[in-house]
C-alpha positions in Angstrom: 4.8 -29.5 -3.9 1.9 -27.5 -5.2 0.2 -29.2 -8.1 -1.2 -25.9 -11.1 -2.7 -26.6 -13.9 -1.9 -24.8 -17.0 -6.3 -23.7 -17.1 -6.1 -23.2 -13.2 -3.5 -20.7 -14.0 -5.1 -18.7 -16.2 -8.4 -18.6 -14.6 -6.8 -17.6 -11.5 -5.2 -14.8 -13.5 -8.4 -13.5 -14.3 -10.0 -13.5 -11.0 -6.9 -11.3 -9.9 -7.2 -8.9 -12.4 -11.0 -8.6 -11.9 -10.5 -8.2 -8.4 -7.6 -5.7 -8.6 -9.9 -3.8 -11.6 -12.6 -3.0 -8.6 -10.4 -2.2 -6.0 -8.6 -0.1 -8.4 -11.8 1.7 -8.8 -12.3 2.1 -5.1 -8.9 3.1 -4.2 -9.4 7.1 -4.9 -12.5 6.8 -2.8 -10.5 6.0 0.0 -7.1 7.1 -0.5 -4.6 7.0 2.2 -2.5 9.8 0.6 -5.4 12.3 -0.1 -8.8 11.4 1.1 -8.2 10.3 4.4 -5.9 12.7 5.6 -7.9 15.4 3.8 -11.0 14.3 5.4 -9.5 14.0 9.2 -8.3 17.8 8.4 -11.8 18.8 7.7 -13.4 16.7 10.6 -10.5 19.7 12.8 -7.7 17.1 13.1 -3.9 18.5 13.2 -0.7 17.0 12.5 -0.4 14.5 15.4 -3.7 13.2 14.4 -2.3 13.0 11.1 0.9 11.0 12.5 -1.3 8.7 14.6 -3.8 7.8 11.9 -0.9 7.3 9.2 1.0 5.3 11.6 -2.1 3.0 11.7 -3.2 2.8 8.3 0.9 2.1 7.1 2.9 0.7 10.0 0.3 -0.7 12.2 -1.4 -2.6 9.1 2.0 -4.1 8.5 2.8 -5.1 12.1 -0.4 -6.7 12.5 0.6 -8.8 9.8 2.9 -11.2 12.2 0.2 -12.3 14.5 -2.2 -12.8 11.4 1.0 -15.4 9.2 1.5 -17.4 12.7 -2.0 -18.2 12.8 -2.6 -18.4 8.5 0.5 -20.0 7.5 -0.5 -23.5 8.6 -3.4 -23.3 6.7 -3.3 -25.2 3.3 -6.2 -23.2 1.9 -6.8 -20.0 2.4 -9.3 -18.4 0.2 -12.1 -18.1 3.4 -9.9 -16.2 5.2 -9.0 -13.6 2.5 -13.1 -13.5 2.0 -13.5 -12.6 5.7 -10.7 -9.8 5.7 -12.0 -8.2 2.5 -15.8 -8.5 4.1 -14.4 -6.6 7.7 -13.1 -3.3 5.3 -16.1 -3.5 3.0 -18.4 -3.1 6.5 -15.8 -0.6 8.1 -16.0 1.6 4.6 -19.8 1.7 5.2 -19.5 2.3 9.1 -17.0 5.7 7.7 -20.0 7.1 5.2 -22.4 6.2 7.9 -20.7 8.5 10.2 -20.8 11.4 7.9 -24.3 11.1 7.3 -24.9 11.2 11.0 -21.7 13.8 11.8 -23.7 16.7 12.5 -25.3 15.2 15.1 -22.0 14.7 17.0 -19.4 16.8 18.2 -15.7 17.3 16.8 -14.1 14.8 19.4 -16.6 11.7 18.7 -16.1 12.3 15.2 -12.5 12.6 15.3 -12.4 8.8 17.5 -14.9 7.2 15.2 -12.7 7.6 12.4 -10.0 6.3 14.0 -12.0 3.8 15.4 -13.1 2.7 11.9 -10.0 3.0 9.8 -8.2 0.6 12.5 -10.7 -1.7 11.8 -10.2 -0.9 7.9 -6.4 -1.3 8.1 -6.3 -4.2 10.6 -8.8 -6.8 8.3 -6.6 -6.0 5.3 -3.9 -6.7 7.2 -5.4 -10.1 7.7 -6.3 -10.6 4.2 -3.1 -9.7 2.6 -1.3 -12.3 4.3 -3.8 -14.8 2.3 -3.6 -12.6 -0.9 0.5 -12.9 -1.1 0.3 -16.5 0.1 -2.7 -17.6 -2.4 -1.3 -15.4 -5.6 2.2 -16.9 -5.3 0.4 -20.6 -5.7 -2.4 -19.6 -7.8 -0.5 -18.3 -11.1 2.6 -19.8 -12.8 5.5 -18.5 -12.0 6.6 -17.3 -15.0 3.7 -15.0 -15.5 4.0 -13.4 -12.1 5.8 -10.1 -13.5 3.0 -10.3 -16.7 0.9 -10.3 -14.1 2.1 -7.5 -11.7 3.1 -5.1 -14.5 -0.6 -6.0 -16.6 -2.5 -5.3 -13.0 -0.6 -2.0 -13.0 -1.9 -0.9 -16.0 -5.3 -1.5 -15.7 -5.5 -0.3 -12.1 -3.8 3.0 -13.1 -6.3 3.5 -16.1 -9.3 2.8 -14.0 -7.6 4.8 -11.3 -7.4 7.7 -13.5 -11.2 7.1 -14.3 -12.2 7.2 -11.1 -10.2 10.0 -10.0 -11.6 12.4 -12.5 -15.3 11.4 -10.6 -13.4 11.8 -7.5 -12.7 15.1 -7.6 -16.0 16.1 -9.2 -18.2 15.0 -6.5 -15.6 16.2 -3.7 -15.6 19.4 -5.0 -19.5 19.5 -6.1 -21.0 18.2 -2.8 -20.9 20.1 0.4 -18.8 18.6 3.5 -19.6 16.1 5.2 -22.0 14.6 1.9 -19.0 14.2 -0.1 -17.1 12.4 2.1 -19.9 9.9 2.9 -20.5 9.6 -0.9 -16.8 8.6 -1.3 -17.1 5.7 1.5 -20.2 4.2 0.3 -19.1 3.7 -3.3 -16.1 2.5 -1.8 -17.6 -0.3 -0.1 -20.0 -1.2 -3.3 -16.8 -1.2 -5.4 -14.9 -3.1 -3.0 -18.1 -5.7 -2.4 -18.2 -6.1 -6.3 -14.1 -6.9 -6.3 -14.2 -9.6 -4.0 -16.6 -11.5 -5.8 -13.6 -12.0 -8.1 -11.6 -14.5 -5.4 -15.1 -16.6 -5.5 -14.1 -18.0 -8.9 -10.3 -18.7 -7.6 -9.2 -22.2 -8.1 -7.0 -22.8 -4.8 -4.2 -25.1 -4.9 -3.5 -26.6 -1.6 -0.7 -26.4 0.1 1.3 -29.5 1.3 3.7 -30.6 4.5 2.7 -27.3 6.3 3.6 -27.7 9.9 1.7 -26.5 12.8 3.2 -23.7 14.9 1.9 -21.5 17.8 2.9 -17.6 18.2 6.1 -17.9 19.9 7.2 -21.2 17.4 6.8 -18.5 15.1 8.8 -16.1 16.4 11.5 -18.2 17.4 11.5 -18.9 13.5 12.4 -15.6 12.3 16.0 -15.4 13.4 16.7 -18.6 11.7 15.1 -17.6 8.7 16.8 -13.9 8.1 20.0 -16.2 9.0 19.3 -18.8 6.2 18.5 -15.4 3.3 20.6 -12.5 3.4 18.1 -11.1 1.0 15.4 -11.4 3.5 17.8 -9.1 5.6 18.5 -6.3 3.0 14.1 -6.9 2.3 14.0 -5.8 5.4 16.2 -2.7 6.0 14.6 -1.7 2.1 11.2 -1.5 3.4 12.5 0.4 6.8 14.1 3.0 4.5 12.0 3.0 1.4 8.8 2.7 3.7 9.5 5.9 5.3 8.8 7.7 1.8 5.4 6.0 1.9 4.8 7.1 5.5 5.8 11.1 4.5 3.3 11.2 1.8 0.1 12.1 3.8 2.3 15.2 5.2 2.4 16.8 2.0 -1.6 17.5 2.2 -0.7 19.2 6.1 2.2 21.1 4.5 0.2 22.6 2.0 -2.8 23.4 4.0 -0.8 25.2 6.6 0.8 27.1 3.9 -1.8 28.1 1.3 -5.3 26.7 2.3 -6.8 23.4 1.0 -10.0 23.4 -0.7 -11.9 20.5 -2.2 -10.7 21.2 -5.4 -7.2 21.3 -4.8 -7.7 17.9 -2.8 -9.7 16.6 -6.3 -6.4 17.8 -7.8 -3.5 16.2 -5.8 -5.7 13.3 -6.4 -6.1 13.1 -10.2 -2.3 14.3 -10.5 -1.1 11.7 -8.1 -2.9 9.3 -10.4 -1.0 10.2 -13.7 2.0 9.5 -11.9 0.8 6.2 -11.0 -0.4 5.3 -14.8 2.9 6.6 -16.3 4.7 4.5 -13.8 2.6 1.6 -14.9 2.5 1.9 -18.3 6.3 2.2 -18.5 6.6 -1.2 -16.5 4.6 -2.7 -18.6 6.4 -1.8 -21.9 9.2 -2.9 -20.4 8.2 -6.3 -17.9 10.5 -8.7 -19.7 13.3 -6.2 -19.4 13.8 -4.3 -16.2 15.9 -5.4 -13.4 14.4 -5.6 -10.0 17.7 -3.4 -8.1 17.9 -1.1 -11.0 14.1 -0.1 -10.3 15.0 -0.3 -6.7 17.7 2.2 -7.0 15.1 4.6 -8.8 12.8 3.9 -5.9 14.9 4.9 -2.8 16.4 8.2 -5.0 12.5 9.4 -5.6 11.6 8.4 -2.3 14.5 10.9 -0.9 14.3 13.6 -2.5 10.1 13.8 -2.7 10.2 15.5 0.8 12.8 18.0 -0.4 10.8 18.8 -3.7 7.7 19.4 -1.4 9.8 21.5 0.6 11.1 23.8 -2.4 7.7 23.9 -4.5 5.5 25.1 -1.4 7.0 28.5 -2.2 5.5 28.1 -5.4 1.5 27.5 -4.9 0.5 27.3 -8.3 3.3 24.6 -8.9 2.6 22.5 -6.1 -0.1 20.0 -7.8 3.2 18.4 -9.6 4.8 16.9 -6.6 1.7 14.5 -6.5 2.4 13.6 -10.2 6.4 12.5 -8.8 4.6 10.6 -5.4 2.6 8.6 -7.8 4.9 7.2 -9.5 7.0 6.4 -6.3 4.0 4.5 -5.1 3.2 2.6 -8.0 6.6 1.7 -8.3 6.9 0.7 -4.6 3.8 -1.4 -4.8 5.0 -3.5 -7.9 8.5 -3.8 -6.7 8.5 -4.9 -3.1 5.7 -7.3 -3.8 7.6 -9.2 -6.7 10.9 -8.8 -4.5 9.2 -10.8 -1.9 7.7 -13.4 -4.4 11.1 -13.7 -5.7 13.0 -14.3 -2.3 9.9 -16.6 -1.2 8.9 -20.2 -1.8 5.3 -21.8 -1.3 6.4 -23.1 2.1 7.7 -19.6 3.5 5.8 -17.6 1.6 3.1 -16.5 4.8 6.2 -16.6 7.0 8.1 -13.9 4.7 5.1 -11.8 4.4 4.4 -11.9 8.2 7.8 -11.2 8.9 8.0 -8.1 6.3 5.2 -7.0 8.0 6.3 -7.0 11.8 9.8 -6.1 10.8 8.7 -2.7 9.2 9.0 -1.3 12.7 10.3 2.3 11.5 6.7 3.1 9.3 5.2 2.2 12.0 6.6 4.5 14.6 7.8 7.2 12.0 4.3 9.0 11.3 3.7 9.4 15.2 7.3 10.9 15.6 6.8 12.7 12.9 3.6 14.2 13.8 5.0 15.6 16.8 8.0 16.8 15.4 6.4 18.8 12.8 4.3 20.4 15.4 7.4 21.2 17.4 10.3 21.5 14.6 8.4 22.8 11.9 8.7 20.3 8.0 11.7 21.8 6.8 14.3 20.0 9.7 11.8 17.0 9.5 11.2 16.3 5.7 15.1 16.9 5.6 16.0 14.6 8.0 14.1 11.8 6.7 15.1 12.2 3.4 18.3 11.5 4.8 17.6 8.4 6.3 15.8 7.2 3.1 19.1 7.6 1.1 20.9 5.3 3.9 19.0 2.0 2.1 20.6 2.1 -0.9 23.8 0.0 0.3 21.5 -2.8 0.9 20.1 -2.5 -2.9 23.8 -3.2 -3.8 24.1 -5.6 -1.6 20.4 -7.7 -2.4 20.7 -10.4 -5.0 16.9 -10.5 -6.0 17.2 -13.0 -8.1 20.6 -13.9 -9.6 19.7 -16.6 -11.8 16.4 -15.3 -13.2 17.6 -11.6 -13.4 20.3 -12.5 -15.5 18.3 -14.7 -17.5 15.7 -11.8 -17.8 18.6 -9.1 -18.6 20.2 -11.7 -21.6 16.5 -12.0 -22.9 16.9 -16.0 -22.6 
């Protein structure tokens, strides 16, 4: 039984909208969509390059996340270990605009491994602090202001985002390669430094009757527990299906330099466009928190998420016109990201919570191997029988959206405005 106070609540609100305010301000300097795939195809890397570093910032973070929940989720308190994972990106962030500072010293190659060297170390320690994040944010706030909270965050990340894109895309485009990109990474890690401070003012509840389990207790565990909730079955073959969209998206920057060029201020573009679509996407969830249901945003999800690579495929024949596809993946991904975490809140208890986030992390095999595949295949098959095949394959989730009950009781209570 965790014990929350009504003033515990809301100062724990505020300590995750701080934090999320920074690290929205951060994000653009360090997109995974734009920036980072932009800057590995300036540093000379090609599409399997591309496939191995998405499959590590997207799949592999996720996977990672099994072994990090068998050794969190017996832990009743679990700010420290948050602190530590954010600390690990904030000094792999400065380690990346380190590099550039240094990169004409080195040669293609080094450069190349260094930055896959430090974005494993970037995607791996978030790894190990979103397992604490999920677990401490469905303790630390009521909840009944869980979807305030998710669709308010929204909001003010996609209005800072859109703040921070507009400098994005200035000093990309004013500074000369490789100064930009180390510019990017440093404010990066200031801004993230500055968000964590947030999670110093968090008033932790701890968790009770947590029993201790090793790695293969834990394993053992997850049959039982996809057994016990279909919904934690249909969670999982969503974010298999509706992942892959997520795992496409740094493509679309290869597509579009192999087909027209990519300068820095077309990169400053996608960027800033991609962020509108996040903000509208936001916006409209927040108008509407105490309204939507979860599957009928779902269903929306897994139709954008199929068709984006078949828009991508259509507009490169149109140059001038291919900015707006950006605008259409950022509201996929903002959707995706409010969504699937409240889904897995929703489907979750305190006790399971780590479990269920460990287990939706090693169980999105597909994002994982997908970008590596698709690397290959690109370089092989060319986008169009790729990007058309996976769309596809997105399209197959949507009998498990009809099938998910996420959550019966409250989404009717929602729907009746009770």
């Amino acid at each position: 039984m965790i014990v929350l106070s009504k003033s515990d609540s809301i100062n724990n609100f505020r300590a995750f909208i701080w934090h999320s305010a920074f690290l929205a301000l951060a994000r653009n300097f360090m997109d995974m969509d734009t920036i980072i795939p932009s800057m590995l195809i300036k540093a000379g890397g090609n599409s399997i390059h591309l496939g191995l570093l998405t499959a590590i910032m997207i799949g592999g973070t996720s996977l990672f996340q099994i072994f990090f929940a068998s050794y969190l989720s017996y832990r009743s308190l679990k700010r420290k270990y948050l602190l530590t994972g954010i600390n690990l990106r904030i000094i792999a962030l400065f380690f990346m605009a380190a590099l550039f500072v240094f990169s004409g010293y080195l040669e293609g190659w080094i450069i190349i491994l260094l930055i896959f060297l430090f974005i494993s170390m970037f995607s791996f320690s978030g790894s190990f602090a979103n397992v604490s994040y999920v677990d401490i944010l469905g303790k630390a706030i009521h909840e009944f202001k869980r979807k305030k909270f998710f669709s308010l965050r929204q909001v003010v990340d996609s209005v800072l985002l859109f703040g921070s894109a507009l400098l994005v895309r200035y000093l990309v485009d004013h500074y000369e390669y490789p100064v930009n990109y180390s510019i990017l990474f440093f404010a990066a890690a200031f801004l993230l430094l500055t968000a964590s401070l947030g999670f110093w003012n968090i008033h932790e509840p701890e968790s009770k009757n947590i029993t201790k389990r090793n790695l293969r207790e834990f394993f053992r565990r997850i049959p039982g527990e996809i057994r016990q909730n279909p919904n934690l079955k249909y969670y999982l073959i969503l974010i298999n299906t509706i992942g892959l969209g997520l795992s496409i998206l740094p493509f679309f920057i290869l597509l579009a330099k192999d087909n027209f060029g990519l300068t820095f201020q077309s990169i400053g573009n996608f960027l800033l466009f991609r962020t509108i679509g996040m903000l509208a996407a936001g916006l409209f969830l927040y108008r509407y928190s105490r309204k939507f249901l979860y599957k009928d945003v779902l269903k929306i999800i897994i139709i954008l998420a199929a068709l984006l690579p078949l828009i991508s495929l259509l507009m490169v024949h149109f140059p001038n016109y291919y900015t707006y596809i950006f605008i259409l993946s950022g509201i996929f991904f903002s959707l995706y990201k409010i969504i699937l975490n409240g889904v897995l809140l929703e489907i979750s208890t305190h006790e399971n919570r780590a479990i269920y986030t460990g287990i939706s992390g090693a169980g999105n095999i597909a994002t994982t191997i997908f970008p590596i595949f698709a690397g290959f295949f690109i370089s092989v098959l060319g986008y169009k029988i790729v990007f058309i095949s996976i769309s596809l394959i997105i399209f197959t989730g949507y009998y498990s959206i009809l099938k998910m009950r996420c959550p019966p009781e409250k989404q009717a209570k929602i729907k009746s405005g009770k």
